[in-house]
VMD Tcl script that builds the backbone (N, CA, C; Angstrom):
set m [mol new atoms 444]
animate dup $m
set s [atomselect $m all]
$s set {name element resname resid chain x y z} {
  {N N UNK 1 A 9.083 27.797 -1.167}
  {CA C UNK 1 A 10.531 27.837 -0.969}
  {C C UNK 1 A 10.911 28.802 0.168}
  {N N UNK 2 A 10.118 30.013 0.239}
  {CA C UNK 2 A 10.526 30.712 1.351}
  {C C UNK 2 A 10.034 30.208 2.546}
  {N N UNK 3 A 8.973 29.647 2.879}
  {CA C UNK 3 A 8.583 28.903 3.693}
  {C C UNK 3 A 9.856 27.836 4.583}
  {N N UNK 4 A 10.254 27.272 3.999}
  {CA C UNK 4 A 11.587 26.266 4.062}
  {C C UNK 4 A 12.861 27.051 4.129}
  {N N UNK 5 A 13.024 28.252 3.532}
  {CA C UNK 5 A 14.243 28.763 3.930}
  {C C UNK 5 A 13.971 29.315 5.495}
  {N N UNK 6 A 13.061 29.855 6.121}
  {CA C UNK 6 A 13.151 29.896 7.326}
  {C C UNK 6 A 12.583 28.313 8.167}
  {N N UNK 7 A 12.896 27.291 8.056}
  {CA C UNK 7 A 12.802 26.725 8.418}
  {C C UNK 7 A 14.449 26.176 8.786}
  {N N UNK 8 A 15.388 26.325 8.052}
  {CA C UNK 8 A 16.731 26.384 7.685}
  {C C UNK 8 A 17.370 27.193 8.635}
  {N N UNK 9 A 16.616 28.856 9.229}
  {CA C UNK 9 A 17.326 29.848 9.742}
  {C C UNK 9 A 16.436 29.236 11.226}
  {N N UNK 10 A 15.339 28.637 11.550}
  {CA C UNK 10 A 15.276 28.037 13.056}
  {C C UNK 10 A 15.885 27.572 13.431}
  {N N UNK 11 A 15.806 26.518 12.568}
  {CA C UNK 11 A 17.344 25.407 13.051}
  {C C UNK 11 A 18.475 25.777 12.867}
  {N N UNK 12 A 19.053 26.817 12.500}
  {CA C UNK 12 A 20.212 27.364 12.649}
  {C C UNK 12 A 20.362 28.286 14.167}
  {N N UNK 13 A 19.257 28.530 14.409}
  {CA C UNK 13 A 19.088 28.959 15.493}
  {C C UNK 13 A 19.051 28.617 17.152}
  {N N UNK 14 A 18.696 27.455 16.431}
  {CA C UNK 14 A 18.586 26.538 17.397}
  {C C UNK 14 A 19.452 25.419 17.834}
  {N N UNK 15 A 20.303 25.207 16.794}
  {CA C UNK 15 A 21.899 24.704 16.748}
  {C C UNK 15 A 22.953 25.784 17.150}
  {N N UNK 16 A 22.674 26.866 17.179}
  {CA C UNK 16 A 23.199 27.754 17.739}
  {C C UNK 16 A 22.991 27.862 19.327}
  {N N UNK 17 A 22.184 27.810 19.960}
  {CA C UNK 17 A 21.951 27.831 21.394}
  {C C UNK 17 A 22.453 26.360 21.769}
  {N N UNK 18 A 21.907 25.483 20.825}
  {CA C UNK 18 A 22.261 24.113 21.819}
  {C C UNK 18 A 23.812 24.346 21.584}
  {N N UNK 19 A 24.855 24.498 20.669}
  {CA C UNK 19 A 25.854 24.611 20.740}
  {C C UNK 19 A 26.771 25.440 21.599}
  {N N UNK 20 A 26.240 26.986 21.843}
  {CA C UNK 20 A 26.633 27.441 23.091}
  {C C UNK 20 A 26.845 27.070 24.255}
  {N N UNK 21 A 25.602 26.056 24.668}
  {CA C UNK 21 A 25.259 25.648 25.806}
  {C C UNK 21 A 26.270 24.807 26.153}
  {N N UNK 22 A 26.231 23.916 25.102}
  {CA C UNK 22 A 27.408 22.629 25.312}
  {C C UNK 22 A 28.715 23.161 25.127}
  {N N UNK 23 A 29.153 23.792 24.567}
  {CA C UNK 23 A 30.468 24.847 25.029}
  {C C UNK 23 A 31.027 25.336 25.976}
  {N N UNK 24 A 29.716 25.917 26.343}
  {CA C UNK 24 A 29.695 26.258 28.377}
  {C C UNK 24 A 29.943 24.979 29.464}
  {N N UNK 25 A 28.964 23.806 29.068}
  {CA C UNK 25 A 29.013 23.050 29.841}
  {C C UNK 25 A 30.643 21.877 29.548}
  {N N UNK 26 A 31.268 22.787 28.841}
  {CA C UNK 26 A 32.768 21.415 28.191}
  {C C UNK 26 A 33.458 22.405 28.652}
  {N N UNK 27 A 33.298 23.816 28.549}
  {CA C UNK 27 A 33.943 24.609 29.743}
  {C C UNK 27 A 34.076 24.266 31.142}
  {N N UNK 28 A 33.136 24.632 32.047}
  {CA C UNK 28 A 32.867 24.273 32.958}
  {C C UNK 28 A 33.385 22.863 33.229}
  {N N UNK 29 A 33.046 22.103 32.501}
  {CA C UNK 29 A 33.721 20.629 33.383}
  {C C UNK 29 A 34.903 20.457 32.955}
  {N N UNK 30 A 35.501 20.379 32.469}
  {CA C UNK 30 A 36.925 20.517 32.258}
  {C C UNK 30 A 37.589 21.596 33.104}
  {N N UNK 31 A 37.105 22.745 33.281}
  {CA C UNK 31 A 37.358 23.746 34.606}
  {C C UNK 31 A 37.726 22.417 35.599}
  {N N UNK 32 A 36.606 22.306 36.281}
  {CA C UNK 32 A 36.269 21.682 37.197}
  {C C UNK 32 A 37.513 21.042 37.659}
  {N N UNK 33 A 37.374 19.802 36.553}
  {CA C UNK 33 A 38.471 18.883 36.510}
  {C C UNK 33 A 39.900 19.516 36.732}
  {N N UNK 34 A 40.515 20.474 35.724}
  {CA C UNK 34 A 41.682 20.978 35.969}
  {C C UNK 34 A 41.699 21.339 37.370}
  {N N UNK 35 A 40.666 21.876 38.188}
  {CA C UNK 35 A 41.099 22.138 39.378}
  {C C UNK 35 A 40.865 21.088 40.123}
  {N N UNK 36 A 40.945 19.865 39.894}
  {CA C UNK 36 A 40.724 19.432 40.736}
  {C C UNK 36 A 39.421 18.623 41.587}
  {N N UNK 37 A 37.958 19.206 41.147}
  {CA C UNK 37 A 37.383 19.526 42.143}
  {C C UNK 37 A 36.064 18.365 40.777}
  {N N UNK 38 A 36.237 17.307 40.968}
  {CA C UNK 38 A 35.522 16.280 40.270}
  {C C UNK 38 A 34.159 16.193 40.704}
  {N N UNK 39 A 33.282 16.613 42.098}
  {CA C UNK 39 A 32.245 16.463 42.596}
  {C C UNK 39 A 31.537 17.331 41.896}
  {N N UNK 40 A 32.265 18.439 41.813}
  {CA C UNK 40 A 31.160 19.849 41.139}
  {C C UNK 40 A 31.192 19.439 40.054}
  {N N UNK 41 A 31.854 19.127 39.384}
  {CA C UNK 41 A 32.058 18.359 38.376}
  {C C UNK 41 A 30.829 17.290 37.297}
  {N N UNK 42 A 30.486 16.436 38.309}
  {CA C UNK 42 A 29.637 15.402 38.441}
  {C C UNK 42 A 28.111 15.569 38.805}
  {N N UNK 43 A 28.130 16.811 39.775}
  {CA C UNK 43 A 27.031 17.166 39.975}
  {C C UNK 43 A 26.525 18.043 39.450}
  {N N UNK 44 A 27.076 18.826 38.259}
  {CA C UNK 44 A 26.705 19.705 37.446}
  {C C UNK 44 A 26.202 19.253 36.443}
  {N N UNK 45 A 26.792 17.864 36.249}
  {CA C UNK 45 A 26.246 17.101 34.994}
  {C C UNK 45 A 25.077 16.253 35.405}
  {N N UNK 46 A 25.062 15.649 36.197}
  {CA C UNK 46 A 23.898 15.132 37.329}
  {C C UNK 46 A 22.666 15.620 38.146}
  {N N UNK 47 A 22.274 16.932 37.436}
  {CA C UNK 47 A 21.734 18.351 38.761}
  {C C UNK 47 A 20.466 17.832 39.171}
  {N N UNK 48 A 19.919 16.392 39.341}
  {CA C UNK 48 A 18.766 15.911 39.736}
  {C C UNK 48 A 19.159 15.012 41.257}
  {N N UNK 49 A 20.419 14.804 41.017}
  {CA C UNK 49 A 20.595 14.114 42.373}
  {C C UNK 49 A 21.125 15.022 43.369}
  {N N UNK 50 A 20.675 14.308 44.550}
  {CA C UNK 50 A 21.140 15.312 45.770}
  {C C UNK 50 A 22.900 15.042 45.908}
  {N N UNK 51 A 23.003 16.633 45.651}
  {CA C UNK 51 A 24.823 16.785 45.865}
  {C C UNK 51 A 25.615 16.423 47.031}
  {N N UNK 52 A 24.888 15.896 48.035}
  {CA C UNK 52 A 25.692 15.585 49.168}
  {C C UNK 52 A 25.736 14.341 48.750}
  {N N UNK 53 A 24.819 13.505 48.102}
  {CA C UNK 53 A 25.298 12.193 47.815}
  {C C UNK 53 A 26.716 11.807 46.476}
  {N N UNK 54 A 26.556 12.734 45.782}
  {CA C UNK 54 A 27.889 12.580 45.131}
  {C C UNK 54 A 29.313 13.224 45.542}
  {N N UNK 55 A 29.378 13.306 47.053}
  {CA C UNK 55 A 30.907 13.981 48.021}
  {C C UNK 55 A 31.543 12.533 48.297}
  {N N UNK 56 A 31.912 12.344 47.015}
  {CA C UNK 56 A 33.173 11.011 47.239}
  {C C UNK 56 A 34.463 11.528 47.089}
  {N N UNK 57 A 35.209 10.513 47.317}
  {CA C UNK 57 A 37.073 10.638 47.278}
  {C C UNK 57 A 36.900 9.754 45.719}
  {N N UNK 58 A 36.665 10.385 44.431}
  {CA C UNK 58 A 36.425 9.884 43.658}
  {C C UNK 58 A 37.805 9.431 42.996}
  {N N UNK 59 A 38.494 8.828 42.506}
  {CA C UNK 59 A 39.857 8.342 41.643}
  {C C UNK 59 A 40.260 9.521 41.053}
  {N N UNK 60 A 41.515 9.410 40.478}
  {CA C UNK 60 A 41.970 10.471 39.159}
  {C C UNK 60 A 41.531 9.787 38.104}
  {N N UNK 61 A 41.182 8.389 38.039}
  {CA C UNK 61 A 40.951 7.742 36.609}
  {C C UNK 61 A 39.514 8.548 36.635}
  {N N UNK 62 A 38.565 8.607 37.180}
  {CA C UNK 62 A 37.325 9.146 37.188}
  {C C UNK 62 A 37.114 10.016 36.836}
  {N N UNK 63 A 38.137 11.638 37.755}
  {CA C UNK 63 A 38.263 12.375 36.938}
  {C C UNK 63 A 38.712 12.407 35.773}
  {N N UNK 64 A 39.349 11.788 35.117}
  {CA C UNK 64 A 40.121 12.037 33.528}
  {C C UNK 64 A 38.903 11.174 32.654}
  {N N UNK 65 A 38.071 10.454 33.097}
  {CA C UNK 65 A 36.734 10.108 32.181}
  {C C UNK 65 A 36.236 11.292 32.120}
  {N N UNK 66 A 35.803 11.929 33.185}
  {CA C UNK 66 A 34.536 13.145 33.335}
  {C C UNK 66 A 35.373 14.377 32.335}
  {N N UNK 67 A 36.878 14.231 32.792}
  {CA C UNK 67 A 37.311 15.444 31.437}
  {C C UNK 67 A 37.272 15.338 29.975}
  {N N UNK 68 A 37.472 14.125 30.036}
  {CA C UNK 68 A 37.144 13.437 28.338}
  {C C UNK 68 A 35.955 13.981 28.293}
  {N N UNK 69 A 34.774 13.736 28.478}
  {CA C UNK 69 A 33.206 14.039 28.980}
  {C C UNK 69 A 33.199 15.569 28.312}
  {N N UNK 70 A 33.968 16.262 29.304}
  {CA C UNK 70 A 33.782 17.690 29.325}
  {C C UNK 70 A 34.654 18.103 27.621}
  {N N UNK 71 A 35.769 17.795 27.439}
  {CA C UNK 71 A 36.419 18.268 26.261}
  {C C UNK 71 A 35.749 17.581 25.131}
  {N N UNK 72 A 34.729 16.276 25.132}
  {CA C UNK 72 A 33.450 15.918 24.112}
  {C C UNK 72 A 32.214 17.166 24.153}
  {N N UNK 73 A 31.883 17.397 25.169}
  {CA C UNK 73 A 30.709 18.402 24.977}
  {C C UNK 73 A 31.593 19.737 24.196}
  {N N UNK 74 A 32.726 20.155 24.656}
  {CA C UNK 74 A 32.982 21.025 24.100}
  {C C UNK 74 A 33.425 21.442 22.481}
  {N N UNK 75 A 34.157 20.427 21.675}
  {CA C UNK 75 A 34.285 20.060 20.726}
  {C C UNK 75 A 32.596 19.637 19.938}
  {N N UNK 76 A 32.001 19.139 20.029}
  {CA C UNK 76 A 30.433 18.526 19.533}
  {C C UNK 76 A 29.785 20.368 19.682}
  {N N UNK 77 A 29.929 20.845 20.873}
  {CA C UNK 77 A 29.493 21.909 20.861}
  {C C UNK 77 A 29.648 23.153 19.845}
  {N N UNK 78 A 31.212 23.423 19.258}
  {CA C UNK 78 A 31.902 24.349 18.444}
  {C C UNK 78 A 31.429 23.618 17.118}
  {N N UNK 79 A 31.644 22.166 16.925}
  {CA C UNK 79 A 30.890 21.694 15.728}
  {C C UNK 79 A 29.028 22.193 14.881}
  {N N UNK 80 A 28.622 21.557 16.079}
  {CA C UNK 80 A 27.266 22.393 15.926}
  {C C UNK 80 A 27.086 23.857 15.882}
  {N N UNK 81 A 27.878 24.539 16.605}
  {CA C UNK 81 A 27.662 25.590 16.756}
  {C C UNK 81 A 28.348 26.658 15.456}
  {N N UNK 82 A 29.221 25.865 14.636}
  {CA C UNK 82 A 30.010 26.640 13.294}
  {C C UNK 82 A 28.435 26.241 12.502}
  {N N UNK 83 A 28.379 25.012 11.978}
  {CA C UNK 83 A 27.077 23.873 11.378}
  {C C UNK 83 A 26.511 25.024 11.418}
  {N N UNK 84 A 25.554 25.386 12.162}
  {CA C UNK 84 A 24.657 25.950 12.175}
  {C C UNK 84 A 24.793 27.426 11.609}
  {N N UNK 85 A 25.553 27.970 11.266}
  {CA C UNK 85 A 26.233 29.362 10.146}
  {C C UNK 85 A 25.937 28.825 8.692}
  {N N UNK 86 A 26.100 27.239 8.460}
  {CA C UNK 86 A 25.885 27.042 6.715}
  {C C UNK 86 A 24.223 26.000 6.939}
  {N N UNK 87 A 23.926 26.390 7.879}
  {CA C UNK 87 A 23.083 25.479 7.323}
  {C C UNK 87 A 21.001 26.474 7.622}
  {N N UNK 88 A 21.863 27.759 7.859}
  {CA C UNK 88 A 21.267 29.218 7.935}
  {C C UNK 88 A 20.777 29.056 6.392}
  {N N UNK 89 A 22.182 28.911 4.978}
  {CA C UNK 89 A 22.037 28.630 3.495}
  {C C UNK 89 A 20.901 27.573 3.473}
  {N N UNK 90 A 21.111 26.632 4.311}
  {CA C UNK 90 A 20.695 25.346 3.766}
  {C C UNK 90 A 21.430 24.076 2.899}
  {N N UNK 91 A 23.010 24.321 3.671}
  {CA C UNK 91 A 23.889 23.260 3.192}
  {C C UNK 91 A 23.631 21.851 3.740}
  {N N UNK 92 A 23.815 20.982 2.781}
  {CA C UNK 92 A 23.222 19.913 3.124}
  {C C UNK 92 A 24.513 19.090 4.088}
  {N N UNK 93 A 25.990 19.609 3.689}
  {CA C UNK 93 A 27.031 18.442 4.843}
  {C C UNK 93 A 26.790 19.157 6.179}
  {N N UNK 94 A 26.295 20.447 6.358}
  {CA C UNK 94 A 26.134 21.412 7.903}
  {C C UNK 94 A 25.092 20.628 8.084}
  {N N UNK 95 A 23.921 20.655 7.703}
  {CA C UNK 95 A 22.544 19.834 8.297}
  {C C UNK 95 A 22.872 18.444 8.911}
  {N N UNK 96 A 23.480 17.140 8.045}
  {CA C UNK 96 A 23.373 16.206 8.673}
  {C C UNK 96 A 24.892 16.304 9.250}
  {N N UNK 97 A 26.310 16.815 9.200}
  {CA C UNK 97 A 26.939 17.114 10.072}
  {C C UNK 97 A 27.021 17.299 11.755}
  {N N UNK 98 A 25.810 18.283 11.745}
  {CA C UNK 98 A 24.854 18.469 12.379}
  {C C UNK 98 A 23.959 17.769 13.537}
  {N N UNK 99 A 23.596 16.963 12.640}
  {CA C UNK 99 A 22.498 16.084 12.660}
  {C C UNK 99 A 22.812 15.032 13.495}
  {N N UNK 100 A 24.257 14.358 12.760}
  {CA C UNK 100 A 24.991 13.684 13.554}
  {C C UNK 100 A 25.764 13.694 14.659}
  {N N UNK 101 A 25.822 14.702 14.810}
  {CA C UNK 101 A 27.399 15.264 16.326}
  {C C UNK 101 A 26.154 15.335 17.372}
  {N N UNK 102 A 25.605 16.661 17.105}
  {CA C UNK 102 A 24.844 17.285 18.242}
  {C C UNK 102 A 23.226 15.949 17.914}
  {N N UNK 103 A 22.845 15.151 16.999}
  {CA C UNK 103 A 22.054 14.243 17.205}
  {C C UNK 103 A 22.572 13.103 18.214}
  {N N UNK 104 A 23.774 12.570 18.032}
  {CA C UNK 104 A 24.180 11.112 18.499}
  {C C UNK 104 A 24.615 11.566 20.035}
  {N N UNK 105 A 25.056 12.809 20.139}
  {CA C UNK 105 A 25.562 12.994 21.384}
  {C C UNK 105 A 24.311 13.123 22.583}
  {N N UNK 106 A 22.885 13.745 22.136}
  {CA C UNK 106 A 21.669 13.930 22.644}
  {C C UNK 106 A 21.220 12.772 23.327}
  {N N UNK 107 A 21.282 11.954 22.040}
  {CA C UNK 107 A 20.788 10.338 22.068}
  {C C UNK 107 A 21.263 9.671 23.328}
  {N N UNK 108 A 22.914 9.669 23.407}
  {CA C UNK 108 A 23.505 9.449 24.726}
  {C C UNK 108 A 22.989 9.755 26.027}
  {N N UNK 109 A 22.726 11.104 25.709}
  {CA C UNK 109 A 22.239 11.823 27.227}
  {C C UNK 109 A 21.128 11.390 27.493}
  {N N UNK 110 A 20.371 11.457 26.196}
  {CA C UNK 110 A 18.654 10.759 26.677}
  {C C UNK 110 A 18.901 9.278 27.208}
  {N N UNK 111 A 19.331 8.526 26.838}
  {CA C UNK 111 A 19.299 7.245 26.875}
  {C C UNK 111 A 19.836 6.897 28.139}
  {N N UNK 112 A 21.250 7.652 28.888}
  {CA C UNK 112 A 21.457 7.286 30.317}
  {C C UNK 112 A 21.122 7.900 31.086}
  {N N UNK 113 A 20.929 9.521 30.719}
  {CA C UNK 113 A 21.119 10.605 31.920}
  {C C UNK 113 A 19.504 10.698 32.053}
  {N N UNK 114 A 18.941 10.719 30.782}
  {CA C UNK 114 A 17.523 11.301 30.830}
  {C C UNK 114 A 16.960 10.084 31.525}
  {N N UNK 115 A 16.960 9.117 30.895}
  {CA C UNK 115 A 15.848 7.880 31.197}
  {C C UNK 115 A 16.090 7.539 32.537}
  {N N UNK 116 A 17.534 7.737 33.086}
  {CA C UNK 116 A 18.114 7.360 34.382}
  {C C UNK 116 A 17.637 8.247 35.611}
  {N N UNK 117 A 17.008 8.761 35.561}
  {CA C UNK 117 A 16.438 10.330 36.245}
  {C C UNK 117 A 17.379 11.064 36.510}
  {N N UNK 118 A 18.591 10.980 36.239}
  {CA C UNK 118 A 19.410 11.650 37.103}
  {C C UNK 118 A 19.866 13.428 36.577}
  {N N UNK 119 A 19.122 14.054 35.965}
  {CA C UNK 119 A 19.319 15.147 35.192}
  {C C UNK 119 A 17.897 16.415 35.068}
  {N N UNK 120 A 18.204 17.262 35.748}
  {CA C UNK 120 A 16.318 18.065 35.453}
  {C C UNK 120 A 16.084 18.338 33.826}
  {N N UNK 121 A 15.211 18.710 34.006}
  {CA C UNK 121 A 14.380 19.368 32.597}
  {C C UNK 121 A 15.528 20.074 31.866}
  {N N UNK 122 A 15.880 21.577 32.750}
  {CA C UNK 122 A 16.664 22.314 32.246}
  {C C UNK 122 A 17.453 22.322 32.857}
  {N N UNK 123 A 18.460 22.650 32.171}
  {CA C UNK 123 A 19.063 22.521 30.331}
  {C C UNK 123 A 18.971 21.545 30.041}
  {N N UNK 124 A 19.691 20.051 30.468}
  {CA C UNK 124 A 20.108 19.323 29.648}
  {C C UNK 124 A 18.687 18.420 29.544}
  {N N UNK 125 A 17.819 18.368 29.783}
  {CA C UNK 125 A 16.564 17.691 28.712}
  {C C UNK 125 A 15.863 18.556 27.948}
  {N N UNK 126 A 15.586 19.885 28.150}
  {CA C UNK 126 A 15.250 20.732 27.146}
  {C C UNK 126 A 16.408 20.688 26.113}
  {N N UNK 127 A 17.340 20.933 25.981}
  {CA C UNK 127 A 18.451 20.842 25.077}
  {C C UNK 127 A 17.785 19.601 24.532}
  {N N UNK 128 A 17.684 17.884 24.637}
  {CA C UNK 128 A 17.739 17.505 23.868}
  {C C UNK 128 A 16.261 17.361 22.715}
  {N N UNK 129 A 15.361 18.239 22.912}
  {CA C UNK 129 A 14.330 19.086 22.539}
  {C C UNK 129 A 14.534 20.090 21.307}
  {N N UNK 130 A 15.724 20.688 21.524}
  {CA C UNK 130 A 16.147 21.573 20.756}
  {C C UNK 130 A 16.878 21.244 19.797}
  {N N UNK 131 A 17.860 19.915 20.449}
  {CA C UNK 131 A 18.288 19.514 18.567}
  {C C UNK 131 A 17.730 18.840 18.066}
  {N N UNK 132 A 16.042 18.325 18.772}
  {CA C UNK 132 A 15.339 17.146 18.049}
  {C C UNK 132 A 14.680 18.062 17.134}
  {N N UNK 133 A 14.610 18.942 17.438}
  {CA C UNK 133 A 13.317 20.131 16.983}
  {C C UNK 133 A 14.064 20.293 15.402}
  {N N UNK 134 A 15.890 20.795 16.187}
  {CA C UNK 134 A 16.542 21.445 14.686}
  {C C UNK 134 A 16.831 20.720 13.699}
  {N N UNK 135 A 17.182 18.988 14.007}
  {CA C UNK 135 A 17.086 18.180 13.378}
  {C C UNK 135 A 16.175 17.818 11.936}
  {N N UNK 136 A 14.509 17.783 12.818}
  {CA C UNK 136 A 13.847 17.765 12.459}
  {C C UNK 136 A 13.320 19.218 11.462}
  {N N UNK 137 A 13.748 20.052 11.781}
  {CA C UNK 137 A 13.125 20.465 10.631}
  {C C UNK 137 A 13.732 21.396 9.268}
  {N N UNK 138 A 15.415 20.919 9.685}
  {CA C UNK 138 A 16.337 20.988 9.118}
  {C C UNK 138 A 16.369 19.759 7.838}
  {N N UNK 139 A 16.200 18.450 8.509}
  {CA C UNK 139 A 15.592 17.884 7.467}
  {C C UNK 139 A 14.384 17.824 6.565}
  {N N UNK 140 A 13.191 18.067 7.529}
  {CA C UNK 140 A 12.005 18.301 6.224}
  {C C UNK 140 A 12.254 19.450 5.215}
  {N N UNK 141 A 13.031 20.281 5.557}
  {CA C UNK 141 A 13.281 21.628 4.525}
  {C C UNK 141 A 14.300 21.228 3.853}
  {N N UNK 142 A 15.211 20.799 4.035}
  {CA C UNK 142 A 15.954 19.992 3.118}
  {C C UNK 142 A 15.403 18.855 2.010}
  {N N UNK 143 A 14.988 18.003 2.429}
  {CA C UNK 143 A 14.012 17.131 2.292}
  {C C UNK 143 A 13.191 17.660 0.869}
  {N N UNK 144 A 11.641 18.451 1.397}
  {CA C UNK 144 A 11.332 19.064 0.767}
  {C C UNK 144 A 11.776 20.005 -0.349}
  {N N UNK 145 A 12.940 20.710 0.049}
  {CA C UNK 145 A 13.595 21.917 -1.180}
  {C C UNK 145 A 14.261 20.492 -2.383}
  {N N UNK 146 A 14.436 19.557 -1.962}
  {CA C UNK 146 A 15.579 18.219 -2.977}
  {C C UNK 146 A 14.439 18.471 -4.221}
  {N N UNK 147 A 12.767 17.749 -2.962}
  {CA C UNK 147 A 11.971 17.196 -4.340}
  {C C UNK 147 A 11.394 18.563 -5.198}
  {N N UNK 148 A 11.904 19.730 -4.733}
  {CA C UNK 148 A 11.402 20.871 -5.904}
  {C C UNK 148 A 12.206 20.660 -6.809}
}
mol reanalyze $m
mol bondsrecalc $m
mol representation Tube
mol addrep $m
């Protein structure tokens, strides 16, 4: 059992950083956006492509996607990032709460940004490392503590 309760306080730990991160980064782009300035914007979220290729006269509709974008990371971010205070206990709605926000939102990123090359390692593919990790072993300790 103690074994599994720190398994509970990793992944709390680790929902804790990925949640910061994405806080920062729903900061930052929504910054961006309010000022205006949609390229930095785009290429912050993009940091694998060369930034002179994303210096367009991009729309306002474009920008107001990329702020949606930015005020999703930030919200998913404060979610995970509370989550991860009850699930330190080992509450089971913080775990898959959890599981689900900062899981489904990962999934996204892997699936266009990651697979698409358009994104380095770090942060945002290590991040999605970190909630696979907290995921994972947020559930086997969960998991495991049910069938005791």
């Amino acid at each position: 059992m103690k074994n599994l309760n720190i398994l509970f306080k990793v992944s709390a730990i680790l929902w804790i950083i990925w949640g910061l991160v994405h806080i920062l980064a729903g900061v930052f782009t929504v910054n961006f956006i309010l000022s205006g300035d949609i390229t930095s914007s785009i290429a912050g979220i993009a940091d694998a492509v060369a930034p002179e290729t994303l210096q367009l006269d991009y729309p306002d509709a474009a920008g107001a996607v990329i702020g949606q974008h930015g005020f999703n990371l930030l919200w998913i971010g404060i979610v995970t990032f509370v989550s991860a205070f009850f699930i330190w206990k080992g509450n089971k709605n913080a775990i898959f709460l959890a599981a689900i926000t900062g899981g489904l939102a990962d999934l996204g990123y892997f699936m266009f940004l990651d697979l698409g090359g358009y994104v380095n390692f770090i942060p945002g593919s290590l991040m999605t490392f970190v909630s696979g990790s907290a995921i994972i072993l947020s559930f086997y300790a969960y998991f495991k503590t049910k069938k005791s």
